[in-house]
N, CA, C and O of each residue as an XYZ file, in Angstrom:
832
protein
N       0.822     -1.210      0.000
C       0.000      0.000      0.000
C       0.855      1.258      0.000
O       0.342      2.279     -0.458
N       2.156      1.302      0.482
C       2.583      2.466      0.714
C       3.187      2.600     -0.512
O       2.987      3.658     -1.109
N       4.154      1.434     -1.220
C       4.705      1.769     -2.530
C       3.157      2.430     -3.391
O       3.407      3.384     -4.127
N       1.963      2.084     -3.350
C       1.212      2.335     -4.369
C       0.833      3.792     -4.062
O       0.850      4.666     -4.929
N       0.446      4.035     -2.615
C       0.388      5.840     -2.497
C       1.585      6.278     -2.708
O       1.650      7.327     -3.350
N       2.768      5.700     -2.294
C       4.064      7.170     -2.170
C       4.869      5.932     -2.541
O       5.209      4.992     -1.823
N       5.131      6.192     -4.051
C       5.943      5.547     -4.966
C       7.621      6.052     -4.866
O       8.693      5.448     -4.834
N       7.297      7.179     -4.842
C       8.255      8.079     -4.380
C       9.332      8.456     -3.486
O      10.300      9.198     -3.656
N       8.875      7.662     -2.330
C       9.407      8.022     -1.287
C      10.699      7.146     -0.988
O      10.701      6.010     -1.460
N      11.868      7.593     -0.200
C      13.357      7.186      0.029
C      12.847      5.975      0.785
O      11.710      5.772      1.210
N      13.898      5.234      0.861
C      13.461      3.824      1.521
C      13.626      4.049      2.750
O      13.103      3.159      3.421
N      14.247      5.045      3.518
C      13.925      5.247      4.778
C      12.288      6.032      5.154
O      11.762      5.793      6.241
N      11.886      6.575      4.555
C      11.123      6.962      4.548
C       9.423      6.204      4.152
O       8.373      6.582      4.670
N       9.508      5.476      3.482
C       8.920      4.276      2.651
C       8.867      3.273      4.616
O       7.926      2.756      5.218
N       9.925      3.384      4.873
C      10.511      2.087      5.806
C       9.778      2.625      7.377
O       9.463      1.762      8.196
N       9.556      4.116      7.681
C       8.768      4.430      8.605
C       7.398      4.224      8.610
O       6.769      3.671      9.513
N       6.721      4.912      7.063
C       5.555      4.548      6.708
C       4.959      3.346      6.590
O       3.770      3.199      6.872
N       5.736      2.349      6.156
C       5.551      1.141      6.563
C       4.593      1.223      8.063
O       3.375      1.297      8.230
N       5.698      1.176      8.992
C       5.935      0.894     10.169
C       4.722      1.868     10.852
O       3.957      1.542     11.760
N       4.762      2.649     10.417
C       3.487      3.603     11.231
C       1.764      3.306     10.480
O       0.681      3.683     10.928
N       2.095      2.394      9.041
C       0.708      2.517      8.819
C       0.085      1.012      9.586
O      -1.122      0.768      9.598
N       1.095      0.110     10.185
C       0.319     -1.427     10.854
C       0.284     -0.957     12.588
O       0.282     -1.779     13.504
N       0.263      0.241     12.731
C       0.071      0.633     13.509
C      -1.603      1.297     13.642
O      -2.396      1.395     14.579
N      -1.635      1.617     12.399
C      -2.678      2.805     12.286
C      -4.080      1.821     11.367
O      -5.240      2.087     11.052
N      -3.470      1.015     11.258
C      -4.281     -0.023      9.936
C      -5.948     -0.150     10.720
O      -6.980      0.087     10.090
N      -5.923     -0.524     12.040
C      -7.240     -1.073     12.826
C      -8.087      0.102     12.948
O      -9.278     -0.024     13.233
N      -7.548      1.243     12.750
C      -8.423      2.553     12.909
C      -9.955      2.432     11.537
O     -11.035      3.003     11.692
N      -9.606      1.605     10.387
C     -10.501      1.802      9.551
C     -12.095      0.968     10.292
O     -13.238      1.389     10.115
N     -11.856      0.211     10.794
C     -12.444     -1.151     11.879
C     -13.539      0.144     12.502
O     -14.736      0.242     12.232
N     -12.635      1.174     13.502
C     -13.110      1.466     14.658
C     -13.965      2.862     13.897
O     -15.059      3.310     14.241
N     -13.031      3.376     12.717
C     -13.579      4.594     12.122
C     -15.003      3.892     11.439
O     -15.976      4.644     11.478
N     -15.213      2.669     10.879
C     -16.112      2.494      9.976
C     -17.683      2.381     11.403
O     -18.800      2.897     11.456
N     -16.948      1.489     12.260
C     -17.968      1.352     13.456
C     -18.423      3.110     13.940
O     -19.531      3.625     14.087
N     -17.309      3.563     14.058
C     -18.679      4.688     14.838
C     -18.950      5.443     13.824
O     -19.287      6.572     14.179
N     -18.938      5.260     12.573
C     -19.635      6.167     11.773
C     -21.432      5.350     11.330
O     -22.488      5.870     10.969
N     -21.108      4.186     11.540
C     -22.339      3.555     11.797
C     -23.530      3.758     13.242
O     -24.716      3.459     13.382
N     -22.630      4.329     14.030
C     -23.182      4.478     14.983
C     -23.869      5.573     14.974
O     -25.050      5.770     15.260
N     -22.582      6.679     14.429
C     -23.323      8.843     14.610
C     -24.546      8.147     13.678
O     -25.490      7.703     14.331
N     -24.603      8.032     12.432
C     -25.740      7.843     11.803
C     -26.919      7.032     12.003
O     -28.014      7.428     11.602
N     -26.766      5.854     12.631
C     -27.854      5.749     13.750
C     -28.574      6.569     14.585
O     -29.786      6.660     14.781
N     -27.365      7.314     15.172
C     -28.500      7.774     16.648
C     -28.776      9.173     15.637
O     -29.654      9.797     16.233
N     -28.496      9.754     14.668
C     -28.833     10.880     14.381
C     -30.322     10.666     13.438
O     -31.141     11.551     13.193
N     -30.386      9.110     12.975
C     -31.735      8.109     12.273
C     -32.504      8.363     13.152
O     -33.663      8.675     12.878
N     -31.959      8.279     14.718
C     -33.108      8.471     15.806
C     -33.230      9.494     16.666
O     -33.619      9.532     17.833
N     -32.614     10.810     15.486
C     -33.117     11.899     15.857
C     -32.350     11.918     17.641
O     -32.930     12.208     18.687
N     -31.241     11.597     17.492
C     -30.427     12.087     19.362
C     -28.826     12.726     18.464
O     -28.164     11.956     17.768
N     -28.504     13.945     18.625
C     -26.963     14.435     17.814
C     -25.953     14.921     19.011
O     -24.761     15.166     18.821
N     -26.571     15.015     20.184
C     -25.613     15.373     21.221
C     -24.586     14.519     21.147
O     -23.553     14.934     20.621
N     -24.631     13.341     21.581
C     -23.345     12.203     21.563
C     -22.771     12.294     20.311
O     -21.619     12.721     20.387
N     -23.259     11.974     18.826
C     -22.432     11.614     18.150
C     -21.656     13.487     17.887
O     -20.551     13.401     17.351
N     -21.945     14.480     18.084
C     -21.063     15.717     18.260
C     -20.023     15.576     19.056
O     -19.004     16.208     18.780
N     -20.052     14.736     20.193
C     -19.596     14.953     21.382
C     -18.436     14.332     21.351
O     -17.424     14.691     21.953
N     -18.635     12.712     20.152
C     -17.555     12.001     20.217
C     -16.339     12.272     19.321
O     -15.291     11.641     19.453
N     -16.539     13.349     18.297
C     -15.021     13.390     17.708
C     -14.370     14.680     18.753
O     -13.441     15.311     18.250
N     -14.737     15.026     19.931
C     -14.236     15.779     21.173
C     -13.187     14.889     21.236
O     -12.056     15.013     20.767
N     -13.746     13.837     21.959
C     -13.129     13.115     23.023
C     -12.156     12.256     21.736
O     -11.211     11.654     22.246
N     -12.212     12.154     20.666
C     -11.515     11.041     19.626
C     -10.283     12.812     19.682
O      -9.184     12.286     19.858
N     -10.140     13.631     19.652
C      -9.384     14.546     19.310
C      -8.821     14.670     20.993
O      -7.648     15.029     21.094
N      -9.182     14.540     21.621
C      -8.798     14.873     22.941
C      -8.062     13.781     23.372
O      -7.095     13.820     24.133
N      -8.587     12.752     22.825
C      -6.965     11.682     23.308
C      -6.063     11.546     22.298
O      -5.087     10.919     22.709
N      -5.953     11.898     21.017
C      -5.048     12.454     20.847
C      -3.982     12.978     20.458
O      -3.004     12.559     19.838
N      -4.392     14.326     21.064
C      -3.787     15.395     21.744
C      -3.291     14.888     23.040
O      -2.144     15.246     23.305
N      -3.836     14.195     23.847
C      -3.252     13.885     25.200
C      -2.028     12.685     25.176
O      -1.088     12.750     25.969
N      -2.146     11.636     24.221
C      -1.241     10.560     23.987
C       0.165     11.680     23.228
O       1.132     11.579     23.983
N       0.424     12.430     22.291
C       1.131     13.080     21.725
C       1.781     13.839     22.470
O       2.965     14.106     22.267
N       0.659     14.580     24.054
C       1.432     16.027     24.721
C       2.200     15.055     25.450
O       3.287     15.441     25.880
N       1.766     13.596     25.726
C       2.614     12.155     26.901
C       3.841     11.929     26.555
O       4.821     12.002     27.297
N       3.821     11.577     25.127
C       4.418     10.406     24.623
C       5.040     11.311     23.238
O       5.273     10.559     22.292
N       5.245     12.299     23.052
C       5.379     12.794     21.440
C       6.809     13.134     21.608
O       7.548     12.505     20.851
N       7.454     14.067     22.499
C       8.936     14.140     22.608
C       9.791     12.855     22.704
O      10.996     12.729     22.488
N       8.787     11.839     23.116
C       9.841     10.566     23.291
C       9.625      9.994     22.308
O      10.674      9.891     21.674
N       8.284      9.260     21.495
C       7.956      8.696     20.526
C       7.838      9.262     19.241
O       7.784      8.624     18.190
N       7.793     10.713     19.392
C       7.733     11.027     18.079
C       6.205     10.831     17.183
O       5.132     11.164     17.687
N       6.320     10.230     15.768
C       4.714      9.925     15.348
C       4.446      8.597     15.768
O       3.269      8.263     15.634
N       5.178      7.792     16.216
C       4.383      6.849     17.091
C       3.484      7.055     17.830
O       2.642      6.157     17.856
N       3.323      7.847     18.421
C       3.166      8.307     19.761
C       1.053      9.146     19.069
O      -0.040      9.295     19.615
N       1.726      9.453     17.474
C       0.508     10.232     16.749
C      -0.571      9.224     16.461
O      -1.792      9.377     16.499
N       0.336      7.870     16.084
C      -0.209      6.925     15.522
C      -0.907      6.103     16.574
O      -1.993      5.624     16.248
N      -0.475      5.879     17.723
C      -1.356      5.107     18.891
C      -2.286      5.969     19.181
O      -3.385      5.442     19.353
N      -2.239      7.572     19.350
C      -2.954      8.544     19.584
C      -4.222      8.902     18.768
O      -5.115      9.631     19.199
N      -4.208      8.218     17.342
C      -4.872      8.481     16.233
C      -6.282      6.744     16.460
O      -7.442      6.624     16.068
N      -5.571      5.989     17.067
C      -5.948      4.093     17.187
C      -6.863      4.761     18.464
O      -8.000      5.171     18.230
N      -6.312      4.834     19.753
C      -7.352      5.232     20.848
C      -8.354      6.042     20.222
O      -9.391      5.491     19.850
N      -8.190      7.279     20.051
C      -9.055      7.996     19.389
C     -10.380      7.484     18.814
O     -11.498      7.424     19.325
N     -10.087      7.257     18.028
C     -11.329      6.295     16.608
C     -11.344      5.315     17.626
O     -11.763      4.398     16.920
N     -11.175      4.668     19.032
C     -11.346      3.898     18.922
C     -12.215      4.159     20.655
O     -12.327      3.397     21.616
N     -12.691      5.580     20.423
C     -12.557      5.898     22.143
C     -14.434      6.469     21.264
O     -15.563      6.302     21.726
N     -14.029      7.090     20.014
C     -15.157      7.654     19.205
C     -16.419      7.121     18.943
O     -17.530      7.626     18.781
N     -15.759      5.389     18.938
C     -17.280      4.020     18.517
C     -18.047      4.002     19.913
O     -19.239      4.048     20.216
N     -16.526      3.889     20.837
C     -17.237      3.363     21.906
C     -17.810      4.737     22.868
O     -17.996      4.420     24.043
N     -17.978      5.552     22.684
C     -18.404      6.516     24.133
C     -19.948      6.827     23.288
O     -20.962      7.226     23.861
N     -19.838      6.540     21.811
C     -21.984      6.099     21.421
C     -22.230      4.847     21.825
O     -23.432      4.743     22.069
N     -21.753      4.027     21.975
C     -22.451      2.846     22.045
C     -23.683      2.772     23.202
O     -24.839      2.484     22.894
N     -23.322      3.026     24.354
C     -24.368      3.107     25.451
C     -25.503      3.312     25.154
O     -26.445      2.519     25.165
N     -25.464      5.176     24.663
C     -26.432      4.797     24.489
C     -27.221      5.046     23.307
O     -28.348      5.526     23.181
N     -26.266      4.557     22.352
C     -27.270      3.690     21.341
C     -27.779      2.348     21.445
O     -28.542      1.815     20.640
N     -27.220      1.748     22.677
C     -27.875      0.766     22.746
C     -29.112      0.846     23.680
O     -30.210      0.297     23.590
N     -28.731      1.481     24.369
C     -30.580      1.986     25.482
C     -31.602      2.267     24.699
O     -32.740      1.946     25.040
N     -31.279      3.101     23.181
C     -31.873      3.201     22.256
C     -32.643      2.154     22.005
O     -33.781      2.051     22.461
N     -32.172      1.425     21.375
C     -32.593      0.258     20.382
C     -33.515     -0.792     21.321
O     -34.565     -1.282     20.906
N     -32.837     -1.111     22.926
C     -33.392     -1.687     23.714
C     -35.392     -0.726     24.637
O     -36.273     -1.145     25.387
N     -35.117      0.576     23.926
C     -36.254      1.209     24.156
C     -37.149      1.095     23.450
O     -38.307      0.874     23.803
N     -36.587      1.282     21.885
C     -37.432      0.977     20.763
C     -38.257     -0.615     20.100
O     -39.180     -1.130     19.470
N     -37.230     -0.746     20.740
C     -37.280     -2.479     20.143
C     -36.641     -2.811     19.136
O     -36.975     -3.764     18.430
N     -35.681     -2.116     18.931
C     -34.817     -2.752     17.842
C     -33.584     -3.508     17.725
O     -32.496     -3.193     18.208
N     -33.905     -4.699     16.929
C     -32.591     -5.618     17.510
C     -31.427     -5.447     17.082
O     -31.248     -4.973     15.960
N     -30.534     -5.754     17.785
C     -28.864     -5.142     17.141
C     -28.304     -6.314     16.940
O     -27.672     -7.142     17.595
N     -28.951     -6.082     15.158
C     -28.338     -6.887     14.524
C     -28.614     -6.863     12.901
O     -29.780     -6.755     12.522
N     -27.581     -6.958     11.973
C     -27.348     -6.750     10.718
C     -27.791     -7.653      9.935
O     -26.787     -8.232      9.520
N     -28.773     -8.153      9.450
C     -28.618     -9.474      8.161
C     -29.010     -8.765      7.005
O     -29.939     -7.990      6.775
N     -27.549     -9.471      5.951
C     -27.679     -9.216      4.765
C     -29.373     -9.366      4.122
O     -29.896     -8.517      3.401
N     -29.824    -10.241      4.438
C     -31.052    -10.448      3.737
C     -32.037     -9.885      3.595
O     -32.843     -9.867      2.665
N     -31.978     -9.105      5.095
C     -33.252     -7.826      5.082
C     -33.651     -7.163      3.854
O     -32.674     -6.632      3.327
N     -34.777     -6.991      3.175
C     -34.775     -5.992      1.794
C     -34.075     -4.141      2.345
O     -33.358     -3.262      1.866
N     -34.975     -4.436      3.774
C     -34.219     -2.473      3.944
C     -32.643     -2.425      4.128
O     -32.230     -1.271      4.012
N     -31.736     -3.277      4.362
C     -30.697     -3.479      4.131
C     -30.175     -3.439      2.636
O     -29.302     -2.702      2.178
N     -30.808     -4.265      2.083
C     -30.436     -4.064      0.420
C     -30.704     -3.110     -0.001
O     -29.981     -2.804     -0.949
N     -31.619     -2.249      0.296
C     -32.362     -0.898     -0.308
C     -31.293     -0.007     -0.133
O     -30.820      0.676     -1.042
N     -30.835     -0.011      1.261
C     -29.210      0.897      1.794
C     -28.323      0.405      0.718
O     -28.464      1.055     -0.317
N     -27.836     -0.128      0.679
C     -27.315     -0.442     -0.440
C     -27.349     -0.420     -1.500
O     -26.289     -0.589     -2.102
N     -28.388     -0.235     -2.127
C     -28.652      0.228     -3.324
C     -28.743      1.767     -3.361
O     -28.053      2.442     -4.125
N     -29.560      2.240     -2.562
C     -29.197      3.797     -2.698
C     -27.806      4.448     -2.496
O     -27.711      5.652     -2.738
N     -26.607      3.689     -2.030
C     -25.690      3.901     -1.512
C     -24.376      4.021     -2.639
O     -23.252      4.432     -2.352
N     -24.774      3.611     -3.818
C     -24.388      3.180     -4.520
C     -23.668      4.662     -5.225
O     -22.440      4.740     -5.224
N     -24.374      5.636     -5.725
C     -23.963      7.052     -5.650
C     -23.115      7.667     -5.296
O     -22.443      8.528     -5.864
N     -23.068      6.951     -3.577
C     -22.043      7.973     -2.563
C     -21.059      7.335     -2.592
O     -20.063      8.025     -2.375
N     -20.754      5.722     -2.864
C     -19.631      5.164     -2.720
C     -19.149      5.546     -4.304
O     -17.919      5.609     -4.299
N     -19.562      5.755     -5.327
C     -18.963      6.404     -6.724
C     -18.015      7.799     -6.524
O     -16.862      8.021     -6.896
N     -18.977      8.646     -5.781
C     -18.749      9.630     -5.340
C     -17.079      9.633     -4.844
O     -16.098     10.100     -5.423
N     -17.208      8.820     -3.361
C     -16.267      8.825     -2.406
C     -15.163      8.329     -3.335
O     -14.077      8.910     -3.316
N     -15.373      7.280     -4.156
C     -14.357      6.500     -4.847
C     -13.118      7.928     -5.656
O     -11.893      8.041     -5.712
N     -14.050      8.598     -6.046
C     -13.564      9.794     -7.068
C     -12.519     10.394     -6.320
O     -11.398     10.789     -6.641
N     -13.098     10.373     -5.328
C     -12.405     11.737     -4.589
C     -11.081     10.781     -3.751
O     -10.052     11.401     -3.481
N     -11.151      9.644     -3.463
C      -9.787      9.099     -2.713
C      -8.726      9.058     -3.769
O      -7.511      9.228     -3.669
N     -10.076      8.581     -5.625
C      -8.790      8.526     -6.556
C      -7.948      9.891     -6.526
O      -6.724      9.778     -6.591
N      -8.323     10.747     -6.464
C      -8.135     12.445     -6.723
C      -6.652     12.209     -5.408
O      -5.487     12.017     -5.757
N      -7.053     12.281     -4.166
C      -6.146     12.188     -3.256
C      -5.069     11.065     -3.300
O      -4.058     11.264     -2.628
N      -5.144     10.140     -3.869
C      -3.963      9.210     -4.033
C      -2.958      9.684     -5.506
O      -1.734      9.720     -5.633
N      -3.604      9.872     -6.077
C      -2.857     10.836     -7.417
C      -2.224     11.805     -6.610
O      -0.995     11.737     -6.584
N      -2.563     12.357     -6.195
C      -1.687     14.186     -5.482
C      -1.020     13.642     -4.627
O       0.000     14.303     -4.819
N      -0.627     12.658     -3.458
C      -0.153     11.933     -2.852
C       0.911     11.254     -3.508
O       2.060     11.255     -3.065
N       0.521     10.602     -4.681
C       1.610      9.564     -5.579
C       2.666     10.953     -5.953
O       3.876     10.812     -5.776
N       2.140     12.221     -6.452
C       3.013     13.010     -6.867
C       3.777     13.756     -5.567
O       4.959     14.099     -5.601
N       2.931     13.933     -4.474
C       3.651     15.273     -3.456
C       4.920     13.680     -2.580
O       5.751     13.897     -1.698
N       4.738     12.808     -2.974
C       5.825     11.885     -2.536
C       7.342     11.998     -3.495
O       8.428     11.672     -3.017
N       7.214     12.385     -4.549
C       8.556     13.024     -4.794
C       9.187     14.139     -4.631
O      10.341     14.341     -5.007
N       8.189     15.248     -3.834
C       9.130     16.219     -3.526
C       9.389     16.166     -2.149
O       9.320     15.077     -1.579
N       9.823     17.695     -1.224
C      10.543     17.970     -0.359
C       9.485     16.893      0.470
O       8.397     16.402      0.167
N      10.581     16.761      1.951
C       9.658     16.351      3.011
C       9.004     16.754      3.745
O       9.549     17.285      4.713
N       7.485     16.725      3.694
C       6.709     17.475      4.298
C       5.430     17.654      3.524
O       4.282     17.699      3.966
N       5.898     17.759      2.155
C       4.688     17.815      0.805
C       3.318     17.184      1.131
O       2.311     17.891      1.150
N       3.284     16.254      1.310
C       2.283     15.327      1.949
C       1.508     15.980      2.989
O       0.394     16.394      2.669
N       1.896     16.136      4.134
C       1.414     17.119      5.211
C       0.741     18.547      4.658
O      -0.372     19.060      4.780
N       1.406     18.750      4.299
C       1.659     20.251      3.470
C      -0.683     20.235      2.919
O      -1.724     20.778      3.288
N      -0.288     19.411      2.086
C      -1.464     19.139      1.078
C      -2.684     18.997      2.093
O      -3.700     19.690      2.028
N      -2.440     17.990      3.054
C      -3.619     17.415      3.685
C      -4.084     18.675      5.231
O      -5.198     18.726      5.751
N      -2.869     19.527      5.639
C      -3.387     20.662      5.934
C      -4.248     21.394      5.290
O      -5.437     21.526      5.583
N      -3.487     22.047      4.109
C      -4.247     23.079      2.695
C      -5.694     22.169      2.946
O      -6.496     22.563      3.793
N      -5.918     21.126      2.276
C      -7.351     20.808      2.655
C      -8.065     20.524      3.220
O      -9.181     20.288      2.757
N      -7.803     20.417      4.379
C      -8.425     20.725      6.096
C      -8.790     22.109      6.421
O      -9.716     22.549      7.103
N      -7.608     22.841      5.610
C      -8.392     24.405      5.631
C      -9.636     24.780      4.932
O     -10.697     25.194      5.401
N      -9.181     24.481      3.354
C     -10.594     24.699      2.374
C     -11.819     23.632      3.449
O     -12.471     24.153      4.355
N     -11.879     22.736      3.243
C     -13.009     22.466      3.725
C     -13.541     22.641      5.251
O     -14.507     22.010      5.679
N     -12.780     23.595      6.035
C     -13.216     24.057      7.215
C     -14.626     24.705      7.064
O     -15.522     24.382      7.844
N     -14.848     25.664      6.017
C     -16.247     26.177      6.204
C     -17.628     24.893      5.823
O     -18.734     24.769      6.349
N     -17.000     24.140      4.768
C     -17.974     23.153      4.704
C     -18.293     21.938      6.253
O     -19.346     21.445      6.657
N     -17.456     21.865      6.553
C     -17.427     20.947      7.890
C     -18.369     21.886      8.668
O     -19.457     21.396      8.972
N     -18.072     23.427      9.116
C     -18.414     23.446     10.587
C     -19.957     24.117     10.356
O     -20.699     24.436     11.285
N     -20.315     24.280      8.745
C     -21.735     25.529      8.604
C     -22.300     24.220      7.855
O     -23.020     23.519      8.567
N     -22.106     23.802      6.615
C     -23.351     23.000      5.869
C     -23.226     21.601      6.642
O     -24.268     20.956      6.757
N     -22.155     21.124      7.131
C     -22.227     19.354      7.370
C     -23.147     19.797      8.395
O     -24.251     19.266      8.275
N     -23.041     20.629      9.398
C     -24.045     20.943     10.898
C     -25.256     20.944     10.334
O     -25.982     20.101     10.862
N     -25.748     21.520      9.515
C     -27.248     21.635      8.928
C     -27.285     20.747      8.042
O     -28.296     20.947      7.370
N     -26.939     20.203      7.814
C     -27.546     19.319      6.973
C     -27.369     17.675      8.061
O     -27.980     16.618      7.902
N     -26.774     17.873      8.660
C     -26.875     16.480      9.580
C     -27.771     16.483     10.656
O     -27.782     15.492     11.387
N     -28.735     17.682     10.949
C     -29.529     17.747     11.658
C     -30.762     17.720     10.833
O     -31.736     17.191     11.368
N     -30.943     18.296      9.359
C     -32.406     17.951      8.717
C     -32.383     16.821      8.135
O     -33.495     16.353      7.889
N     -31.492     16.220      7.829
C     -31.535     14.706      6.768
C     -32.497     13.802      7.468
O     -33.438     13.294      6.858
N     -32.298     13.613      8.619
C     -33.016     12.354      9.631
C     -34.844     13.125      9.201
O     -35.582     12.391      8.543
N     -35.327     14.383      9.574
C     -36.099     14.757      9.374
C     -36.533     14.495      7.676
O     -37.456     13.795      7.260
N     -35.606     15.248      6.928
C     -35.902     14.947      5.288
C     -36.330     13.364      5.179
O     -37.542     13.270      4.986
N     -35.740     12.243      5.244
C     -35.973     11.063      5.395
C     -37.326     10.954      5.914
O     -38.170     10.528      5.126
N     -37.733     11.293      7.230
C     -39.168     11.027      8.072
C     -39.818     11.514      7.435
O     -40.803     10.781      7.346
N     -40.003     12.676      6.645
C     -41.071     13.346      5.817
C     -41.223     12.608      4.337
O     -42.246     12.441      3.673
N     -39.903     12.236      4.060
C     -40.312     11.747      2.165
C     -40.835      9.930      2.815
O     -41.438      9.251      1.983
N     -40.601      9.339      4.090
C     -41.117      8.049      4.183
C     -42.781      8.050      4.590
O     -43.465      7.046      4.788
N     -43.182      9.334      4.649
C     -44.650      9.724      4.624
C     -45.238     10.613      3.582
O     -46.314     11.191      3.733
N     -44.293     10.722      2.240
C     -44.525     11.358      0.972
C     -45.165     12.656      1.522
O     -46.141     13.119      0.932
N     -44.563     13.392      2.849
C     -44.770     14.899      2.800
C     -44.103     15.831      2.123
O     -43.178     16.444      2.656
N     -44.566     16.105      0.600
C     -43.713     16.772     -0.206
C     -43.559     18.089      0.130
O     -42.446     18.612      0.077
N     -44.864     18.893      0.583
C     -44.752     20.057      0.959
C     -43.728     20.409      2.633
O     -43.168     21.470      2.904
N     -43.758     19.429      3.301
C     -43.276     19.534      4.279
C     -41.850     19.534      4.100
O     -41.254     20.478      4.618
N     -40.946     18.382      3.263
C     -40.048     18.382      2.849
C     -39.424     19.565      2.287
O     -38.284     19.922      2.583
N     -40.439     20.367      1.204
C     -39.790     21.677      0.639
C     -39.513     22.139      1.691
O     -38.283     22.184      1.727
N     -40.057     22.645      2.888
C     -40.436     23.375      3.645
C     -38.792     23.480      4.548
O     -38.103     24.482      4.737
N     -38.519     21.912      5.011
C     -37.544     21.384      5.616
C     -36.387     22.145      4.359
O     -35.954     23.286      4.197
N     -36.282     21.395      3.951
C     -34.936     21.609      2.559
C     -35.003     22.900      2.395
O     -33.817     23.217      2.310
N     -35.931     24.318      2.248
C     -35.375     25.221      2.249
C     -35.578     25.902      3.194
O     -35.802     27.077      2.903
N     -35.604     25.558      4.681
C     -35.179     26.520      5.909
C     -33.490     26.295      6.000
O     -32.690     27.150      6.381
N     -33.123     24.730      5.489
C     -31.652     24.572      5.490
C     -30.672     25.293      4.549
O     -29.632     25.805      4.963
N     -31.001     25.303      3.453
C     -30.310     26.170      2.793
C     -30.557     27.741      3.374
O     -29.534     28.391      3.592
N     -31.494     28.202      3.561
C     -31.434     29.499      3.921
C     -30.541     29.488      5.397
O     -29.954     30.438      5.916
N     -30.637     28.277      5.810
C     -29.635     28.902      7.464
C     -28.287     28.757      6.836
O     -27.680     29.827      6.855
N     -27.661     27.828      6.316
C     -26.763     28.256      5.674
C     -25.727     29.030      4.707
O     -24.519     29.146      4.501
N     -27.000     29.491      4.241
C     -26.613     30.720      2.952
C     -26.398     32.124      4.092
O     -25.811     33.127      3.684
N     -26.998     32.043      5.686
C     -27.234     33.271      6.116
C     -25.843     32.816      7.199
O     -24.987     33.592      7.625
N     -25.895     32.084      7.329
C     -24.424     31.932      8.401
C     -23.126     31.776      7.492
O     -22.036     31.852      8.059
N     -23.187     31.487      5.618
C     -21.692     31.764      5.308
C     -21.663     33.339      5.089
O     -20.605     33.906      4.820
């Protein structure tokens, strides 16, 4: 994996990345779990917790790094990055599970369900989507691996900046009406839906 992102890179360098990504590898596990989770409890209409948990996924760390970073270095980023995502699944779980045990819903996944397949089929879009955009980032990656050291960083700052206004104004509004948009089009309230869909754009058009 690392020759295929950073083709580029010196074999010492190649030889850390190595070493720091089987470190970092289980985070996709813990990242994929609580993103199943925020979108659950936000399905059931509760957004306090899943807000609450990339706090505490950023707050450890920051705390493993301020411990362990003069001595370990990005080790120290990389265990810090594993707790994290892995502090993020678990501080929803509770109570998404009080949830489900209130509602009656059982926690549990079978492929066979049709509303399972239906997710999946509508899903189909966003994973095209997503696909585009990792190709986009592994290209700029394959290239910022032959220059100076740092290029890499460099890039994935720059776009942590640009998309700062999209993260903290439209993802907020729009992750609070979707659950609603959904409840209204599964009762074909079209007028209600307009209604929904453009109070969101207008809060957003008035807060950028």
């Amino acid at each position: 994996l690392v020759r295929l992102v950073a083709p580029n890179f010196t074999p010492d360098a190649a030889a850390a990345a190595v070493y720091l990504s089987r470190i970092i590898f289980p985070v996709i596990f813990f990242m994929s779990l609580g993103a199943v989770f925020t979108v659950t409890l936000q399905s059931l209409q509760h957004f306090t917790v899943p807000a609450l948990a990339p706090l505490a996924m950023n707050a450890a760390i920051i705390a493993v790094v301020a411990l362990g970073g003069s001595r370990y270095g990005g080790v120290s980023l990389a265990f810090g990055t594993l707790l994290g995502m892995g502090l993020q699944a678990a501080i929803q779980l509770p109570q998404l599970l009080r949830l489900m045990r209130q509602r009656g819903i059982p926690f549990a996944l079978k492929a066979a369900d049709p509303q399972v397949r239906e997710v999946g089929r509508l899903s189909l879009p966003v994973v095209g989507r997503t696909l585009v955009m990792q190709a986009y980032t592994l290209v700029e990656r394959m290239l910022a691996s032959g220059l100076a050291a740092g290029s890499i960083a460099s890039l994935n700052f720059a776009n942590k900046l640009m998309q700062l206004p999209y993260g903290v104004f439209a993802t907020a509004v729009t992750t609070a009406i979707f659950p609603t948009l959904s409840e209204q089009a599964a009762r074909d309230a079209k007028e209600e839906m307009a209604g929904t869909l453009l109070h969101g754009v207008r809060t957003v058009a008035l807060i950028i």
